[in-house]
N, C-alpha and C positions, 0 to 999 in steps of 0.2 A: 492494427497500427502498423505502419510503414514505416521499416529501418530510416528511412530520411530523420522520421521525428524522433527515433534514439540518436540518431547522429546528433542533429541539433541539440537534443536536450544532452547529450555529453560534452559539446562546447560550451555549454551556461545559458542555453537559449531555450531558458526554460517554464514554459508558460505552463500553468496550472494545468496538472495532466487530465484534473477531472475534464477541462472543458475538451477534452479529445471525445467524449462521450459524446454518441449520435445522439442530435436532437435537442441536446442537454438534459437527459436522464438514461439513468443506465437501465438497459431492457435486455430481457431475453431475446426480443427480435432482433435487436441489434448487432447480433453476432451471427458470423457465419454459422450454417449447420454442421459443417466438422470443427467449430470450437467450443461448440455447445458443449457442458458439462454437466447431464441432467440427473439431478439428485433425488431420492426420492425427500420427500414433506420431511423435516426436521420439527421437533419439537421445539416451539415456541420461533421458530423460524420467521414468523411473519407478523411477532409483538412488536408496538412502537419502541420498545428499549430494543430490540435488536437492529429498528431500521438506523436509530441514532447511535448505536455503535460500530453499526459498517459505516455511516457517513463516517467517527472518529477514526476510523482505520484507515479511509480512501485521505483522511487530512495530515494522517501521521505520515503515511506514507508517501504523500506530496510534499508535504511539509521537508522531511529530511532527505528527500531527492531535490530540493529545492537548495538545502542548505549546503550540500554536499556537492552542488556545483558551483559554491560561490570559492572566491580563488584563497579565501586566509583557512578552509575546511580541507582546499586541496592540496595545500601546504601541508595541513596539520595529516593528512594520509600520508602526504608523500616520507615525512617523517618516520611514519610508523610502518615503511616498507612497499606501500602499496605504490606499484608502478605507475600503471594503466587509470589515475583517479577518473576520468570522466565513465569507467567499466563500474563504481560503484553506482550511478546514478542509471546507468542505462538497466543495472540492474533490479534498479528498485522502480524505475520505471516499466521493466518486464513484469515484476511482480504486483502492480498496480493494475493491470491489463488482466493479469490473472486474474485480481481478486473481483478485478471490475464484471470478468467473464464467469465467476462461480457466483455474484452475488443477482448478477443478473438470470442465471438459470433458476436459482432460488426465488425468485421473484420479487428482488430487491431494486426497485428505483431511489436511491437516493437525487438530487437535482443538482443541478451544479453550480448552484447557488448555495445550498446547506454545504456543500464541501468547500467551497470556496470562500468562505463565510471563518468555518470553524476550525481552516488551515491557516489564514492569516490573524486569527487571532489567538492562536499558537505563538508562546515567545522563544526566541530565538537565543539559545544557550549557549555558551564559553565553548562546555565540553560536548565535542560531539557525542559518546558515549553516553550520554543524559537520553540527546533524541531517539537513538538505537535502543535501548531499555523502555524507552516511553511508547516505542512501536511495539517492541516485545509485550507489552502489558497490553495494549490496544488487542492484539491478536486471541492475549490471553480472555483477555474479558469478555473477547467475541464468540469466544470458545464456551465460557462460563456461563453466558447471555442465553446463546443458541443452543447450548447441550446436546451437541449432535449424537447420536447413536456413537459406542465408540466403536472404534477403529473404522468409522464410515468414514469415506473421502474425505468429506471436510476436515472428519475432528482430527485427519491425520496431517492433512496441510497445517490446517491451523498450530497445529504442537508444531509442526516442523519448522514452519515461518518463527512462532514464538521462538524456539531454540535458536535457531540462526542468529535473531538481533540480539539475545540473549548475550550467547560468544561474540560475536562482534562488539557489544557494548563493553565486553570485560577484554578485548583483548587491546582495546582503545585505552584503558585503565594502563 
């Protein structure tokens, strides 16, 4: 993904990140060979409840990159300190590319249609704090879904990412 479209997507021009996906589904090929992150077979990795929890993951985390650039979210940051608010979106759109780029080494195609589908029909809450928590569970659940080995790559992003929106959901409180 090309700093252009974090730029963009930091100004509110933000179009559903799945459809950045070559093709419109996410693949191993589609990533360069130095971003490739190849894991070995996870357990239950490649169950239909695992493909429709990474779709819920790539919608949570569109979904409140989406909300977090609308301007009454960037108020509600600027409030609580945060300078730099279009730096939260560009963030969460880094970490979209991430997960797009681990779920794809795993050999996870979701389309981007399912993502797009079950990001806008996601409701749109008061408190931001809500969607940050609601991402941390999405992360959680994908951790609990896929039961990676522990302390294998994934299962240590995934804890990590869960923590992250964890604290940010409580520090929005």
């Amino acid at each position: 993904m090309k700093q252009e479209l974090f730029n963009g997507i930091a100004k509110g021009d933000l179009p559903m990140l799945a459809s950045t996906m070559p093709g419109g589904r996410i693949t191993a090929d589609s990533m360069a060979p130095s971003d490739a992150v190849r894991l070995p077979y996870e357990t239950g990795m490649h169950s239909a409840l695992a493909h429709a929890q990474w779709v819920v993951l790539f919608a949570h985390l569109s979904h409140t990159a989406r909300r977090c650039a609308q301007a009454d979210v960037a108020g509600q940051l600027k409030s609580l300190g945060v300078r730099r608010t279009q730096t939260v979106v560009i963030s969460l759109a880094r970490e979209y590319v991430h997960a797009r780029d681990l779920a794809g080494a795993l050999g996870v195609t979701p389309s981007v249609d399912e993502v797009w589908r079950t990001a806008y029909a996601m409701p749109l809450h008061d408190h931001l704090a809500k969607h940050f928590r609601e991402l941390a569970q999405a992360y959680l659940k994908l951790l609990w879904i896929t039961a990676p080995r522990e302390g294998s790559p994934l299962s240590r992003w995934l804890r990590e990412r869960a923590s992250v929106h964890t604290a940010q959901a409580q520090a929005i409180l």
